[in-house]
N, C-alpha and C positions, 0 to 999 in steps of 0.2 A: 653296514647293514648286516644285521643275524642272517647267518644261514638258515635254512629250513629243516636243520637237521639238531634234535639234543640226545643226550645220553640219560637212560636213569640205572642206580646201580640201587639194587635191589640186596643189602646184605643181609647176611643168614651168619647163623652160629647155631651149633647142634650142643644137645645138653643132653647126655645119654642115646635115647629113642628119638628124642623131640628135636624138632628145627624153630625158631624163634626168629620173625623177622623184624628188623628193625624198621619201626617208622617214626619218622620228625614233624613238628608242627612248624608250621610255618608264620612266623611275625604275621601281626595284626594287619601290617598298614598291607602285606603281600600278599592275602586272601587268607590266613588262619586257617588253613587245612592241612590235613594229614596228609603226609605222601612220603616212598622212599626217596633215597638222595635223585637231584635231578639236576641239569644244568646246560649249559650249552659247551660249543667246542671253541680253544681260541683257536689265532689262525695258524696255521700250518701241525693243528695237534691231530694224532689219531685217536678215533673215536675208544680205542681201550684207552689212551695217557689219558684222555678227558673225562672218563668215568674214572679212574685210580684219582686223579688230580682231585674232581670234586667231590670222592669220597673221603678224601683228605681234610680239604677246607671245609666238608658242610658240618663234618662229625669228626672227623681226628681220629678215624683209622686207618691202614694199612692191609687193605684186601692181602688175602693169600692170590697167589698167581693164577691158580684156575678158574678161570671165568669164560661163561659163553654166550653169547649174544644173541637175543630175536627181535623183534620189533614189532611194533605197532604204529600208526599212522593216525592224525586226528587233524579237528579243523580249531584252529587257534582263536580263543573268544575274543582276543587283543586286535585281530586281523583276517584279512577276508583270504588267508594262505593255508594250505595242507601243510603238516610238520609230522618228518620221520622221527620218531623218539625211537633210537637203539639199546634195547633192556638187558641189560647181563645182573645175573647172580652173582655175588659177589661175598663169597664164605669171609669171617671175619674167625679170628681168636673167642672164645667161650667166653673165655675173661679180662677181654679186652675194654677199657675204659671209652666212652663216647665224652666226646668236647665238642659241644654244638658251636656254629657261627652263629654272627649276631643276626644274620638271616632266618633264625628258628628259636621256637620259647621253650621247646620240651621236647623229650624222645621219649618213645616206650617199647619193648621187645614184646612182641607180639605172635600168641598162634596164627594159623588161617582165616581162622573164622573169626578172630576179632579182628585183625589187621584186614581184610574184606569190610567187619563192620563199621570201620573208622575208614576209609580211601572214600572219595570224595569222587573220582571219578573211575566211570566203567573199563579205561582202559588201563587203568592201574590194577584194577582187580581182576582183570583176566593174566594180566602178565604176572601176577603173582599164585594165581592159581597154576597158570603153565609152569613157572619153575617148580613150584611145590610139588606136584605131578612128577616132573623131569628129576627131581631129588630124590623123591620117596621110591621112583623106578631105578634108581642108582645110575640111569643114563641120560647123562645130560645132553640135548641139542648140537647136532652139528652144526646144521643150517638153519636159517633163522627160521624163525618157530609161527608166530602168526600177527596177522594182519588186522587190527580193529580199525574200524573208523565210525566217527563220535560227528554227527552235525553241529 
């Protein structure tokens, strides 16, 4: 049985001024939405290996090491269960190449406001707006940052 807990790693990569975030489409047959990297945890992993891990597998890079985590909380359309998704930023290299899994048809680096206008769900676009906020403040979250929930 899934635990009720996933990770999404939300990477960024700054171009001068600008922060660009990355989002992936997702295969047709797995709802064809945008969203950044997300996944669940195996067993005995900690929720940073399991966001490093799937940002590995979903796209093919290698976060830099600082990364901070908040969460949000939602109710799962697959199931009548509450799920914690724990969100960290996750800076990448500027000129780092992406290699999508076959889990996804396309990436695009994206502002705010477009990556808001492409996310599919409200609690993707709050937690992207929180990091955005947390970055452009130069101080990122200690503790976890905040709470959605989606019926």
């Amino acid at each position: 049985m899934r635990l009720p807990i996933a990770v999404m790693g939300i990477c960024y990569r700054r171009k001068g001024a600008a922060i660009e975030y990355l989002l992936i489409l997702r295969a047709p047959h797995d709802g064809g939405f945008w969203q950044p990297v997300t996944g669940g945890l195996e067993e005995g992993e900690t929720r940073t290996d399991g966001v490093r891990r799937e940002i590995i597998e979903e796209v093919g890079l290698t976060p830099l090491l600082e990364m901070r985590q908040f969460f949000h909380r939602y109710r799962s359309e697959e199931a009548e269960v509450w799920l914690t998704e724990f969100v960290y930023g996750a800076e990448v290299p500027a000129d780092a190449d992406v290699t999508l899994s076959d889990e996804h048809t396309a990436y695009r680096w994206c502002s705010l406001d477009e990556a808001c206008a492409l996310l599919k769900y409200d609690g993707n676009k709050e937690s992207l707006k929180r990091l955005d906020a947390a970055l452009r403040a130069g101080k990122m979250p200690e503790k976890p940052l905040v709470v959605v929930e989606r019926e």
